[in-house]
C-alpha positions as CSV (number, residue, x, y, z in Angstrom):
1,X,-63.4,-64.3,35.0
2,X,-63.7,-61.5,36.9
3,X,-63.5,-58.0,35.8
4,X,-62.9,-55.0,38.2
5,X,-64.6,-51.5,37.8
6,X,-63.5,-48.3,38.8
7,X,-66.2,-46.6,41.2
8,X,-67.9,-43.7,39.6
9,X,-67.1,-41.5,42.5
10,X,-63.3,-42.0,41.7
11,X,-63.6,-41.5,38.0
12,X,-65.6,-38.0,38.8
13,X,-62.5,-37.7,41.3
14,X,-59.4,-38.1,38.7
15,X,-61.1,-35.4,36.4
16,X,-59.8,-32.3,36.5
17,X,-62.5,-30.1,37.6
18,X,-63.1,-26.5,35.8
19,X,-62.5,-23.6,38.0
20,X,-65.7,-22.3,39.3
21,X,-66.2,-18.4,37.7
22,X,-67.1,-17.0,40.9
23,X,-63.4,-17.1,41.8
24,X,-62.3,-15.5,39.0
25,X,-65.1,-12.2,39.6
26,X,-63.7,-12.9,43.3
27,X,-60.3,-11.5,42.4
28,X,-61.3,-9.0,39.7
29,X,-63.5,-7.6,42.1
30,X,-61.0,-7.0,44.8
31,X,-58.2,-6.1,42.0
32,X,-60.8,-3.3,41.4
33,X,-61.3,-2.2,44.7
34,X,-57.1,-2.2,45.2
35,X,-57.1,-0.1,42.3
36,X,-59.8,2.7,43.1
37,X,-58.6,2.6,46.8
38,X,-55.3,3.1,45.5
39,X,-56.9,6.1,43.1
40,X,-58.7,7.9,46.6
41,X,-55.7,7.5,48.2
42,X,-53.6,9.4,45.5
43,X,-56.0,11.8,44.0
44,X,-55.3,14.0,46.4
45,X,-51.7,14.5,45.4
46,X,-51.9,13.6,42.2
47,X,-54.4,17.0,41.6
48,X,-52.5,19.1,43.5
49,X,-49.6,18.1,41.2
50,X,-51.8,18.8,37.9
51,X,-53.7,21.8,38.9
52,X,-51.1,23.4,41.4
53,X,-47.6,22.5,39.5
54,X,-48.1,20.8,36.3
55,X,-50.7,23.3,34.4
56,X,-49.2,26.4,35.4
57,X,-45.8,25.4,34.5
58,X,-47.0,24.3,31.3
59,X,-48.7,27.7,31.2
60,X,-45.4,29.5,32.2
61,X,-43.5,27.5,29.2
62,X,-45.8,28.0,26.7
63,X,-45.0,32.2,26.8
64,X,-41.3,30.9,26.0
65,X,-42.1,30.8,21.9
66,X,-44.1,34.0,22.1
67,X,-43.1,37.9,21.9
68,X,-43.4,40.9,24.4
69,X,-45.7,43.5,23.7
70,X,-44.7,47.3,23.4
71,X,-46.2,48.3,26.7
72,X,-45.8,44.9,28.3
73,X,-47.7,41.8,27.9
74,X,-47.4,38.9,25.7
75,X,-48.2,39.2,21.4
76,X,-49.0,35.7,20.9
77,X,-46.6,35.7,17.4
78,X,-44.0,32.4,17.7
79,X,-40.9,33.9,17.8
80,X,-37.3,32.1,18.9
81,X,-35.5,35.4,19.8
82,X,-36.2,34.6,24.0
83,X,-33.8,31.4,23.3
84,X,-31.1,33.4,22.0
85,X,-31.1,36.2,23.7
86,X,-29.8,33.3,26.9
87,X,-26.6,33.9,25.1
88,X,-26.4,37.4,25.8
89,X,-23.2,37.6,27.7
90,X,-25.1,39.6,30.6
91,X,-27.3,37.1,31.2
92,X,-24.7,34.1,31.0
93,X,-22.9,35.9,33.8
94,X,-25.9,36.3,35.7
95,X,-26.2,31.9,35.4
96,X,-22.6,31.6,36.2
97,X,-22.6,33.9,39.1
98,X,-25.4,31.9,40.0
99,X,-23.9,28.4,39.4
100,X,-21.0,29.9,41.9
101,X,-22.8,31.3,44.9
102,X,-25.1,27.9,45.3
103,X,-22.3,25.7,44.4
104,X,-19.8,26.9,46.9
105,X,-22.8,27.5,49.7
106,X,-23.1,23.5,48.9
107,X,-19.5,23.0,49.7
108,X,-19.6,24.9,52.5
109,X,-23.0,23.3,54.0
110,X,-21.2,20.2,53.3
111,X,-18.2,20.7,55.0
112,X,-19.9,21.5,58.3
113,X,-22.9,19.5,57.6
114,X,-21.1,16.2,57.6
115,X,-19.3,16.4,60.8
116,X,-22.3,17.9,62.5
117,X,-24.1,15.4,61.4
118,X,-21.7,12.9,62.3
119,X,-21.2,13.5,65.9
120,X,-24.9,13.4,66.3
121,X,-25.2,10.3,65.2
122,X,-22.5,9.5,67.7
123,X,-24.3,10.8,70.5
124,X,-26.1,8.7,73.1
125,X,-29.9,8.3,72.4
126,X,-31.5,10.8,74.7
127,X,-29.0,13.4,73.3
128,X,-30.0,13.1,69.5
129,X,-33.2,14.3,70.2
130,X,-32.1,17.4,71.1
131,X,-29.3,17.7,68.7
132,X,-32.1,17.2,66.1
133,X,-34.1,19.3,67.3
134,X,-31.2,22.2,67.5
135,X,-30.6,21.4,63.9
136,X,-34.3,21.9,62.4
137,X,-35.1,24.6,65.1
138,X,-34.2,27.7,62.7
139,X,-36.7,26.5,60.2
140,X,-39.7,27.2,62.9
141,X,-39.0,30.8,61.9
142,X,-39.8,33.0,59.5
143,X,-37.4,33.2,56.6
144,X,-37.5,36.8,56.0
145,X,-37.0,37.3,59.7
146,X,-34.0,34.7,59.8
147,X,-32.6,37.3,56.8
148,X,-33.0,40.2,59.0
149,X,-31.4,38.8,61.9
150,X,-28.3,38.3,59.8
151,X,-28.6,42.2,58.6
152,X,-29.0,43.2,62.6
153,X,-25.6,41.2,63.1
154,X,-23.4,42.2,60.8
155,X,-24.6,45.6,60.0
156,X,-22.3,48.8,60.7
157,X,-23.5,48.8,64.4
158,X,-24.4,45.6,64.5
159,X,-23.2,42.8,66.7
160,X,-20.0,41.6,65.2
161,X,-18.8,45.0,64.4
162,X,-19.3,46.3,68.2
163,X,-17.2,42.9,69.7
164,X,-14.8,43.7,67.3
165,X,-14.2,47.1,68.4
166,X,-14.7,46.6,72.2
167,X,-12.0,43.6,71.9
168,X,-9.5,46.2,69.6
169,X,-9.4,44.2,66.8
170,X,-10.1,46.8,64.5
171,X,-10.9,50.7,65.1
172,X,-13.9,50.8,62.1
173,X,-17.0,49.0,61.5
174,X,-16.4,46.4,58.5
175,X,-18.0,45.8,55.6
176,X,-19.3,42.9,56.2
177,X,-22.8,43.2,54.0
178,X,-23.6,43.6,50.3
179,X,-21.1,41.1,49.5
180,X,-20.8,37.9,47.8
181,X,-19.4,36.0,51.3
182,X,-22.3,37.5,53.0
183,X,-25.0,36.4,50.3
184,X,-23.1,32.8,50.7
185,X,-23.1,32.9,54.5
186,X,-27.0,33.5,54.7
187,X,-27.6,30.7,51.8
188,X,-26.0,28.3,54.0
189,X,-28.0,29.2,56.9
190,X,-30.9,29.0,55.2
191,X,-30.3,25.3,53.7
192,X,-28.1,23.4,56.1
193,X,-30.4,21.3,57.6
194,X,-31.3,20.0,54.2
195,X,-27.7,18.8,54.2
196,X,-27.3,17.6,57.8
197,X,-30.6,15.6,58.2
198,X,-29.8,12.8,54.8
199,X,-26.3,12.8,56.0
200,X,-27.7,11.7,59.7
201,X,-30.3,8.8,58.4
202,X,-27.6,7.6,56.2
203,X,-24.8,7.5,59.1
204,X,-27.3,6.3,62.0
205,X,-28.1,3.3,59.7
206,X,-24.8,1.8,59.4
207,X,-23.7,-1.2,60.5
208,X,-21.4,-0.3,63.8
209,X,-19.6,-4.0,62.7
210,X,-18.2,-2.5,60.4
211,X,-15.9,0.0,61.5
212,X,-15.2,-2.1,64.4
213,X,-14.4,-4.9,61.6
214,X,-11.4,-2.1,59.9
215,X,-10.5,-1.0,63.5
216,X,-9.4,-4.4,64.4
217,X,-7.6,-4.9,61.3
218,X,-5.4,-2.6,61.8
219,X,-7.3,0.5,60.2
220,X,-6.5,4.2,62.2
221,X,-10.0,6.0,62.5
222,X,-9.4,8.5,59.4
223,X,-8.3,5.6,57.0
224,X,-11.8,3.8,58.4
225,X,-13.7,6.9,57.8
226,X,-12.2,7.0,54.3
227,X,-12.4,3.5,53.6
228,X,-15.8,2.5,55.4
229,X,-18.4,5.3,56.3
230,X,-17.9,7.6,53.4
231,X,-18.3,5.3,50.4
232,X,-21.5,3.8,52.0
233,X,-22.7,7.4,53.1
234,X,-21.8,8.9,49.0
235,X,-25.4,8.4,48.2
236,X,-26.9,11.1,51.5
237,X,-23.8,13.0,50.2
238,X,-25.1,13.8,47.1
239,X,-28.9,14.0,48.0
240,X,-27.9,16.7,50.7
241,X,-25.8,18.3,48.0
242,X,-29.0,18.6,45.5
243,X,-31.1,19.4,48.5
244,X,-29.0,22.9,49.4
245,X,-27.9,23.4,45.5
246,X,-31.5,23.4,44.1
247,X,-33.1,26.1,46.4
248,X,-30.1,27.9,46.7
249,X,-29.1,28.0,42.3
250,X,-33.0,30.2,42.5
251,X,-33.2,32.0,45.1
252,X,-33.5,36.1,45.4
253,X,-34.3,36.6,48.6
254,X,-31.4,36.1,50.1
255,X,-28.8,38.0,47.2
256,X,-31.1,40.8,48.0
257,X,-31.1,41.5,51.5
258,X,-27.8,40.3,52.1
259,X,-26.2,41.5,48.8
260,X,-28.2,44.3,48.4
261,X,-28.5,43.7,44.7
262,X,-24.6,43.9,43.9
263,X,-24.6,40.8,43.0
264,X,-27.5,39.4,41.2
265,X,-28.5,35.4,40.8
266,X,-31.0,34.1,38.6
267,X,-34.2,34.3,40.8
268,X,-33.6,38.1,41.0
269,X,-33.4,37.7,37.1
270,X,-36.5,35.9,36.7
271,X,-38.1,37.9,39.3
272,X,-37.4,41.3,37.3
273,X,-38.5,40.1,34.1
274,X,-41.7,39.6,35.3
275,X,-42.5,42.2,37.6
276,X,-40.7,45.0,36.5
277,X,-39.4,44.6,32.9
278,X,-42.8,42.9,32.5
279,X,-41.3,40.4,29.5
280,X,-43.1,37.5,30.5
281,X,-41.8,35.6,27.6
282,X,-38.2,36.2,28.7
283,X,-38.9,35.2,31.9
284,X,-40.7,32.1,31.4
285,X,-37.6,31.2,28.7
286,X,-35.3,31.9,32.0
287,X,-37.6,30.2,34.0
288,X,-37.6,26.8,31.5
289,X,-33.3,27.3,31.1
290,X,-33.5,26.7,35.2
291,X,-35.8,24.2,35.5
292,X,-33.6,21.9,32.5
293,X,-30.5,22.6,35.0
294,X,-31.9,21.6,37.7
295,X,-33.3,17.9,35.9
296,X,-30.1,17.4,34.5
297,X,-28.5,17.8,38.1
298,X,-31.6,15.3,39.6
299,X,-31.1,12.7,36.5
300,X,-27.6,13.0,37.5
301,X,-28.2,12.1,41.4
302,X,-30.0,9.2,41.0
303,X,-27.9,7.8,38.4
304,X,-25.0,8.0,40.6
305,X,-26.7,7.3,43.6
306,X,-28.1,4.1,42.1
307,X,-24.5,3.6,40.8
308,X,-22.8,3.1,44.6
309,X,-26.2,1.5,45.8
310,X,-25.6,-1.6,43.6
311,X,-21.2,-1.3,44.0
């Protein structure tokens, strides 16, 4: 009788073998260098975000609990009174007047935006090019000289006012600065490329099937557009919205040139209490009040905007 045994080689085969420990330092070692190449590439950012934004914001905020000296300055005694003194009717106009201006200039902006941005995405390829670069051309000037090219037109003797009066429409110069439709009119110059340029990506990228899908079912081009390309579009919608509301809800510049200080918005608040009131406190409380708004409208954003992405 014969008995059969296994070779020793197969036995050492069927074993499960261990695995070897230089694989494992293998991969730690490149998770490590992913990790600190990951680190070079971001500290860059990532300091100019903590020394250049997030340190003297927290620096700004922290004057927000403390009182104003008698000559100016900051008495570092906690106090609450900058909190209430928000709802001082004065200063609630001055953040509703403020809520108006930028909210109508992004209506406005997105009322011409959208069909601007609309027929160039219609337009052959060697045309959008130029269209584009039409769009962002105003923004390779100064601001300030953009702002006084608007004061040169609409002045007393300025542009509009002399076509006017050489075509007979009227026999006076208007008032057309110093004005709440003026400080509007320059805030939507200023911002409407930030409304035009989403609203382009998003309409570029759409699927051309698609209209031509609800065009041959019957679908006239205005019940398409209402049916097809503005749902899918809703999310550029609201990002160009935020992207001409934010600068516009703090900006001074432009209510006083073009307003000539009639009508006051909340940069030109913040902007006083710091420089000329010299209630730093106050200002920084302003300053915080503005920048909650503003996260409450950019939590709101991308909670819609991840709303339609996923309908």
């Amino acid at each position: 009788m014969s008995t059969t045994s296994t070779p020793p080689d197969r036995d050492r085969a069927a074993e499960p073998s261990a695995p070897p420990s230089g694989g494992r330092r293998g991969r730690r070692g490149r998770g490590a260098g992913r990790f600190l190449a990951g680190l070079l590439f971001l500290g860059p950012g990532l300091t100019y975000l903590i020394v250049l934004l997030m340190i003297p914001l927290a620096l700004v905020f922290s004057y927000t609990v403390f009182q104003r000296g008698r000559f100016g300055g900051v008495v570092y005694e906690a106090t609450g009174e900058n909190f209430t003194r928000l709802l001082d009717p004065l200063y609630l106009d001055v953040l509703l007047s403020s809520l108006k201006l930028a909210a109508i200039a992004t209506a406005v902006a997105l009322l011409v935006g959208y069909p601007t941005a609309y027929m160039i995405a219609m337009l052959p390829r060697r045309w959008k090019t130029i269209a584009l670069v039409a769009v962002v051309l105003p923004f390779w000037t100064n601001f300030l000289v953009r702002i006084y090219a608007w004061i040169v037109l609409l002045s007393g003797p300025g542009l509009v006012n002399t076509a006017l009066i050489d075509l007979g429409l009227i026999d006076e110069p208007l008032e057309l600065l110093y004005n709440e439709g003026t400080i509007v009119v320059g805030l939507v110059y200023s911002y409407l490329p930030l409304m035009v340029l989403p609203l382009y990506a998003a309409i570029e990228k759409l699927d051309p099937t698609l209209r031509e899908a609800s065009a041959n079912l019957g679908a006239r081009p205005a019940r398409t557009f209402l049916s097809v390309t503005l749902p899918l579009t809703v999310p550029a919608v609201l990002t160009g919205c935020l992207f001409v509301f934010v600068p516009s809800f703090g900006n001074f510049i432009v209510p006083e040139l073009l307003g000539g200080g009639h009508s006051a918005m909340v940069g030109n608040l913040i902007r006083d209490q710091f420089l000329t009131a010299r209630d730093w406190p106050f200002g920084a409380t302003l300053a915080l009040a503005l920048v909650a708004m503003l996260v409450v409208l950019l939590l709101a954003q991308a909670w819609t905007a991840r709303r339609y992405s996923r309908a």
